[in-house]
C-alpha positions in Angstrom: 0.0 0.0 0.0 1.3 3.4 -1.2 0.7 6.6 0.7 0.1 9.9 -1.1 -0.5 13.4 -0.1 -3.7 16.0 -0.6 -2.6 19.0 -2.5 -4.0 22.4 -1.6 -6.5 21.9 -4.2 -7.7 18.7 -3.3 -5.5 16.2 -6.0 -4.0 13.5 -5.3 -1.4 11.3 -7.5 -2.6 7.8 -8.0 0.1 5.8 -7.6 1.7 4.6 -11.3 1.4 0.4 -10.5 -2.4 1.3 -9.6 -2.8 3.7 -12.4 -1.6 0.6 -15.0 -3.3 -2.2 -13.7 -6.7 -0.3 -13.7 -5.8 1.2 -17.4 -6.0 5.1 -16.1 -4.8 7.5 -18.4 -5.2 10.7 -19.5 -9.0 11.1 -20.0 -10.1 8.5 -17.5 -13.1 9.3 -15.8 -12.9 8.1 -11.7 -15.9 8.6 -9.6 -15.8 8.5 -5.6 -17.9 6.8 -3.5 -18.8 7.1 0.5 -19.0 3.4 1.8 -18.8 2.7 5.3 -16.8 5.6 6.3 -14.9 4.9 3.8 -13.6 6.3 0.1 -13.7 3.8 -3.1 -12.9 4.8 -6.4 -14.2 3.7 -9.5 -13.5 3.7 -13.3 -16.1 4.6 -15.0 -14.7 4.8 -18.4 -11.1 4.9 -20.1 -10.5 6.9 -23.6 -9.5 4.2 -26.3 -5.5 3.9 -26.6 -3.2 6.2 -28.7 -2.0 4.7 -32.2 1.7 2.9 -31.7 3.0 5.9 -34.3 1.5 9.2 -35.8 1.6 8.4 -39.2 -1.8 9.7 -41.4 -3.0 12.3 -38.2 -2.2 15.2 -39.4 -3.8 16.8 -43.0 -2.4 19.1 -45.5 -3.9 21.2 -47.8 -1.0 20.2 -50.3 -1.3 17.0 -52.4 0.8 13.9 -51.8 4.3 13.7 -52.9 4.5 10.8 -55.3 6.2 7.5 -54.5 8.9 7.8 -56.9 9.5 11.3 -56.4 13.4 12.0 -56.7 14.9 15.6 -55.9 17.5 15.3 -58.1 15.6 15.5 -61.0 14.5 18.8 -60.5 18.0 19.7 -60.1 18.9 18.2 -63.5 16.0 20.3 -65.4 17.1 23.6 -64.0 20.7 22.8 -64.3 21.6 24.0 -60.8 24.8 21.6 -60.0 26.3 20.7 -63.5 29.6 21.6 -64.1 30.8 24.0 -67.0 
């Protein structure tokens, strides 16, 4: 059993080993309940997990760059970089 302290504004940190085998995080909604003169916390719901990577969450206004797009191409038409 971990002890924890009351911040001024009422917070308290739930311990991290609690926090992970009850699958808190950010976004968790907790209730608190008065039984027997004592307090017992409940999950009431958990926000579904973040994606492994961030690939595809952010949009552009710009189209896609091709697949086969090569740089050095564009150098070669305009002829920046070739030797006289």
């Amino acid at each position: 059993m971990e002890t924890t302290s009351v911040t001024s504004k009422g917070r308290v940190t739930i311990p991290k080993p609690l926090r992970q085998q009850l699958g808190l995080r950010h976004g968790s909604k907790v209730e608190f309940v008065l039984v027997d003169g004592r307090v017992e916390m409940r999950v009431v719901s958990t926000p579904a997990g973040h994606p492994a990577s961030g690939f595809g969450m952010l949009k552009s206004k710009r189209a896609a760059v091709p697949v086969d797009f090569r740089p050095a191409q564009l150098l070669a038409r305009s002829g920046i970089g070739q030797r006289k």
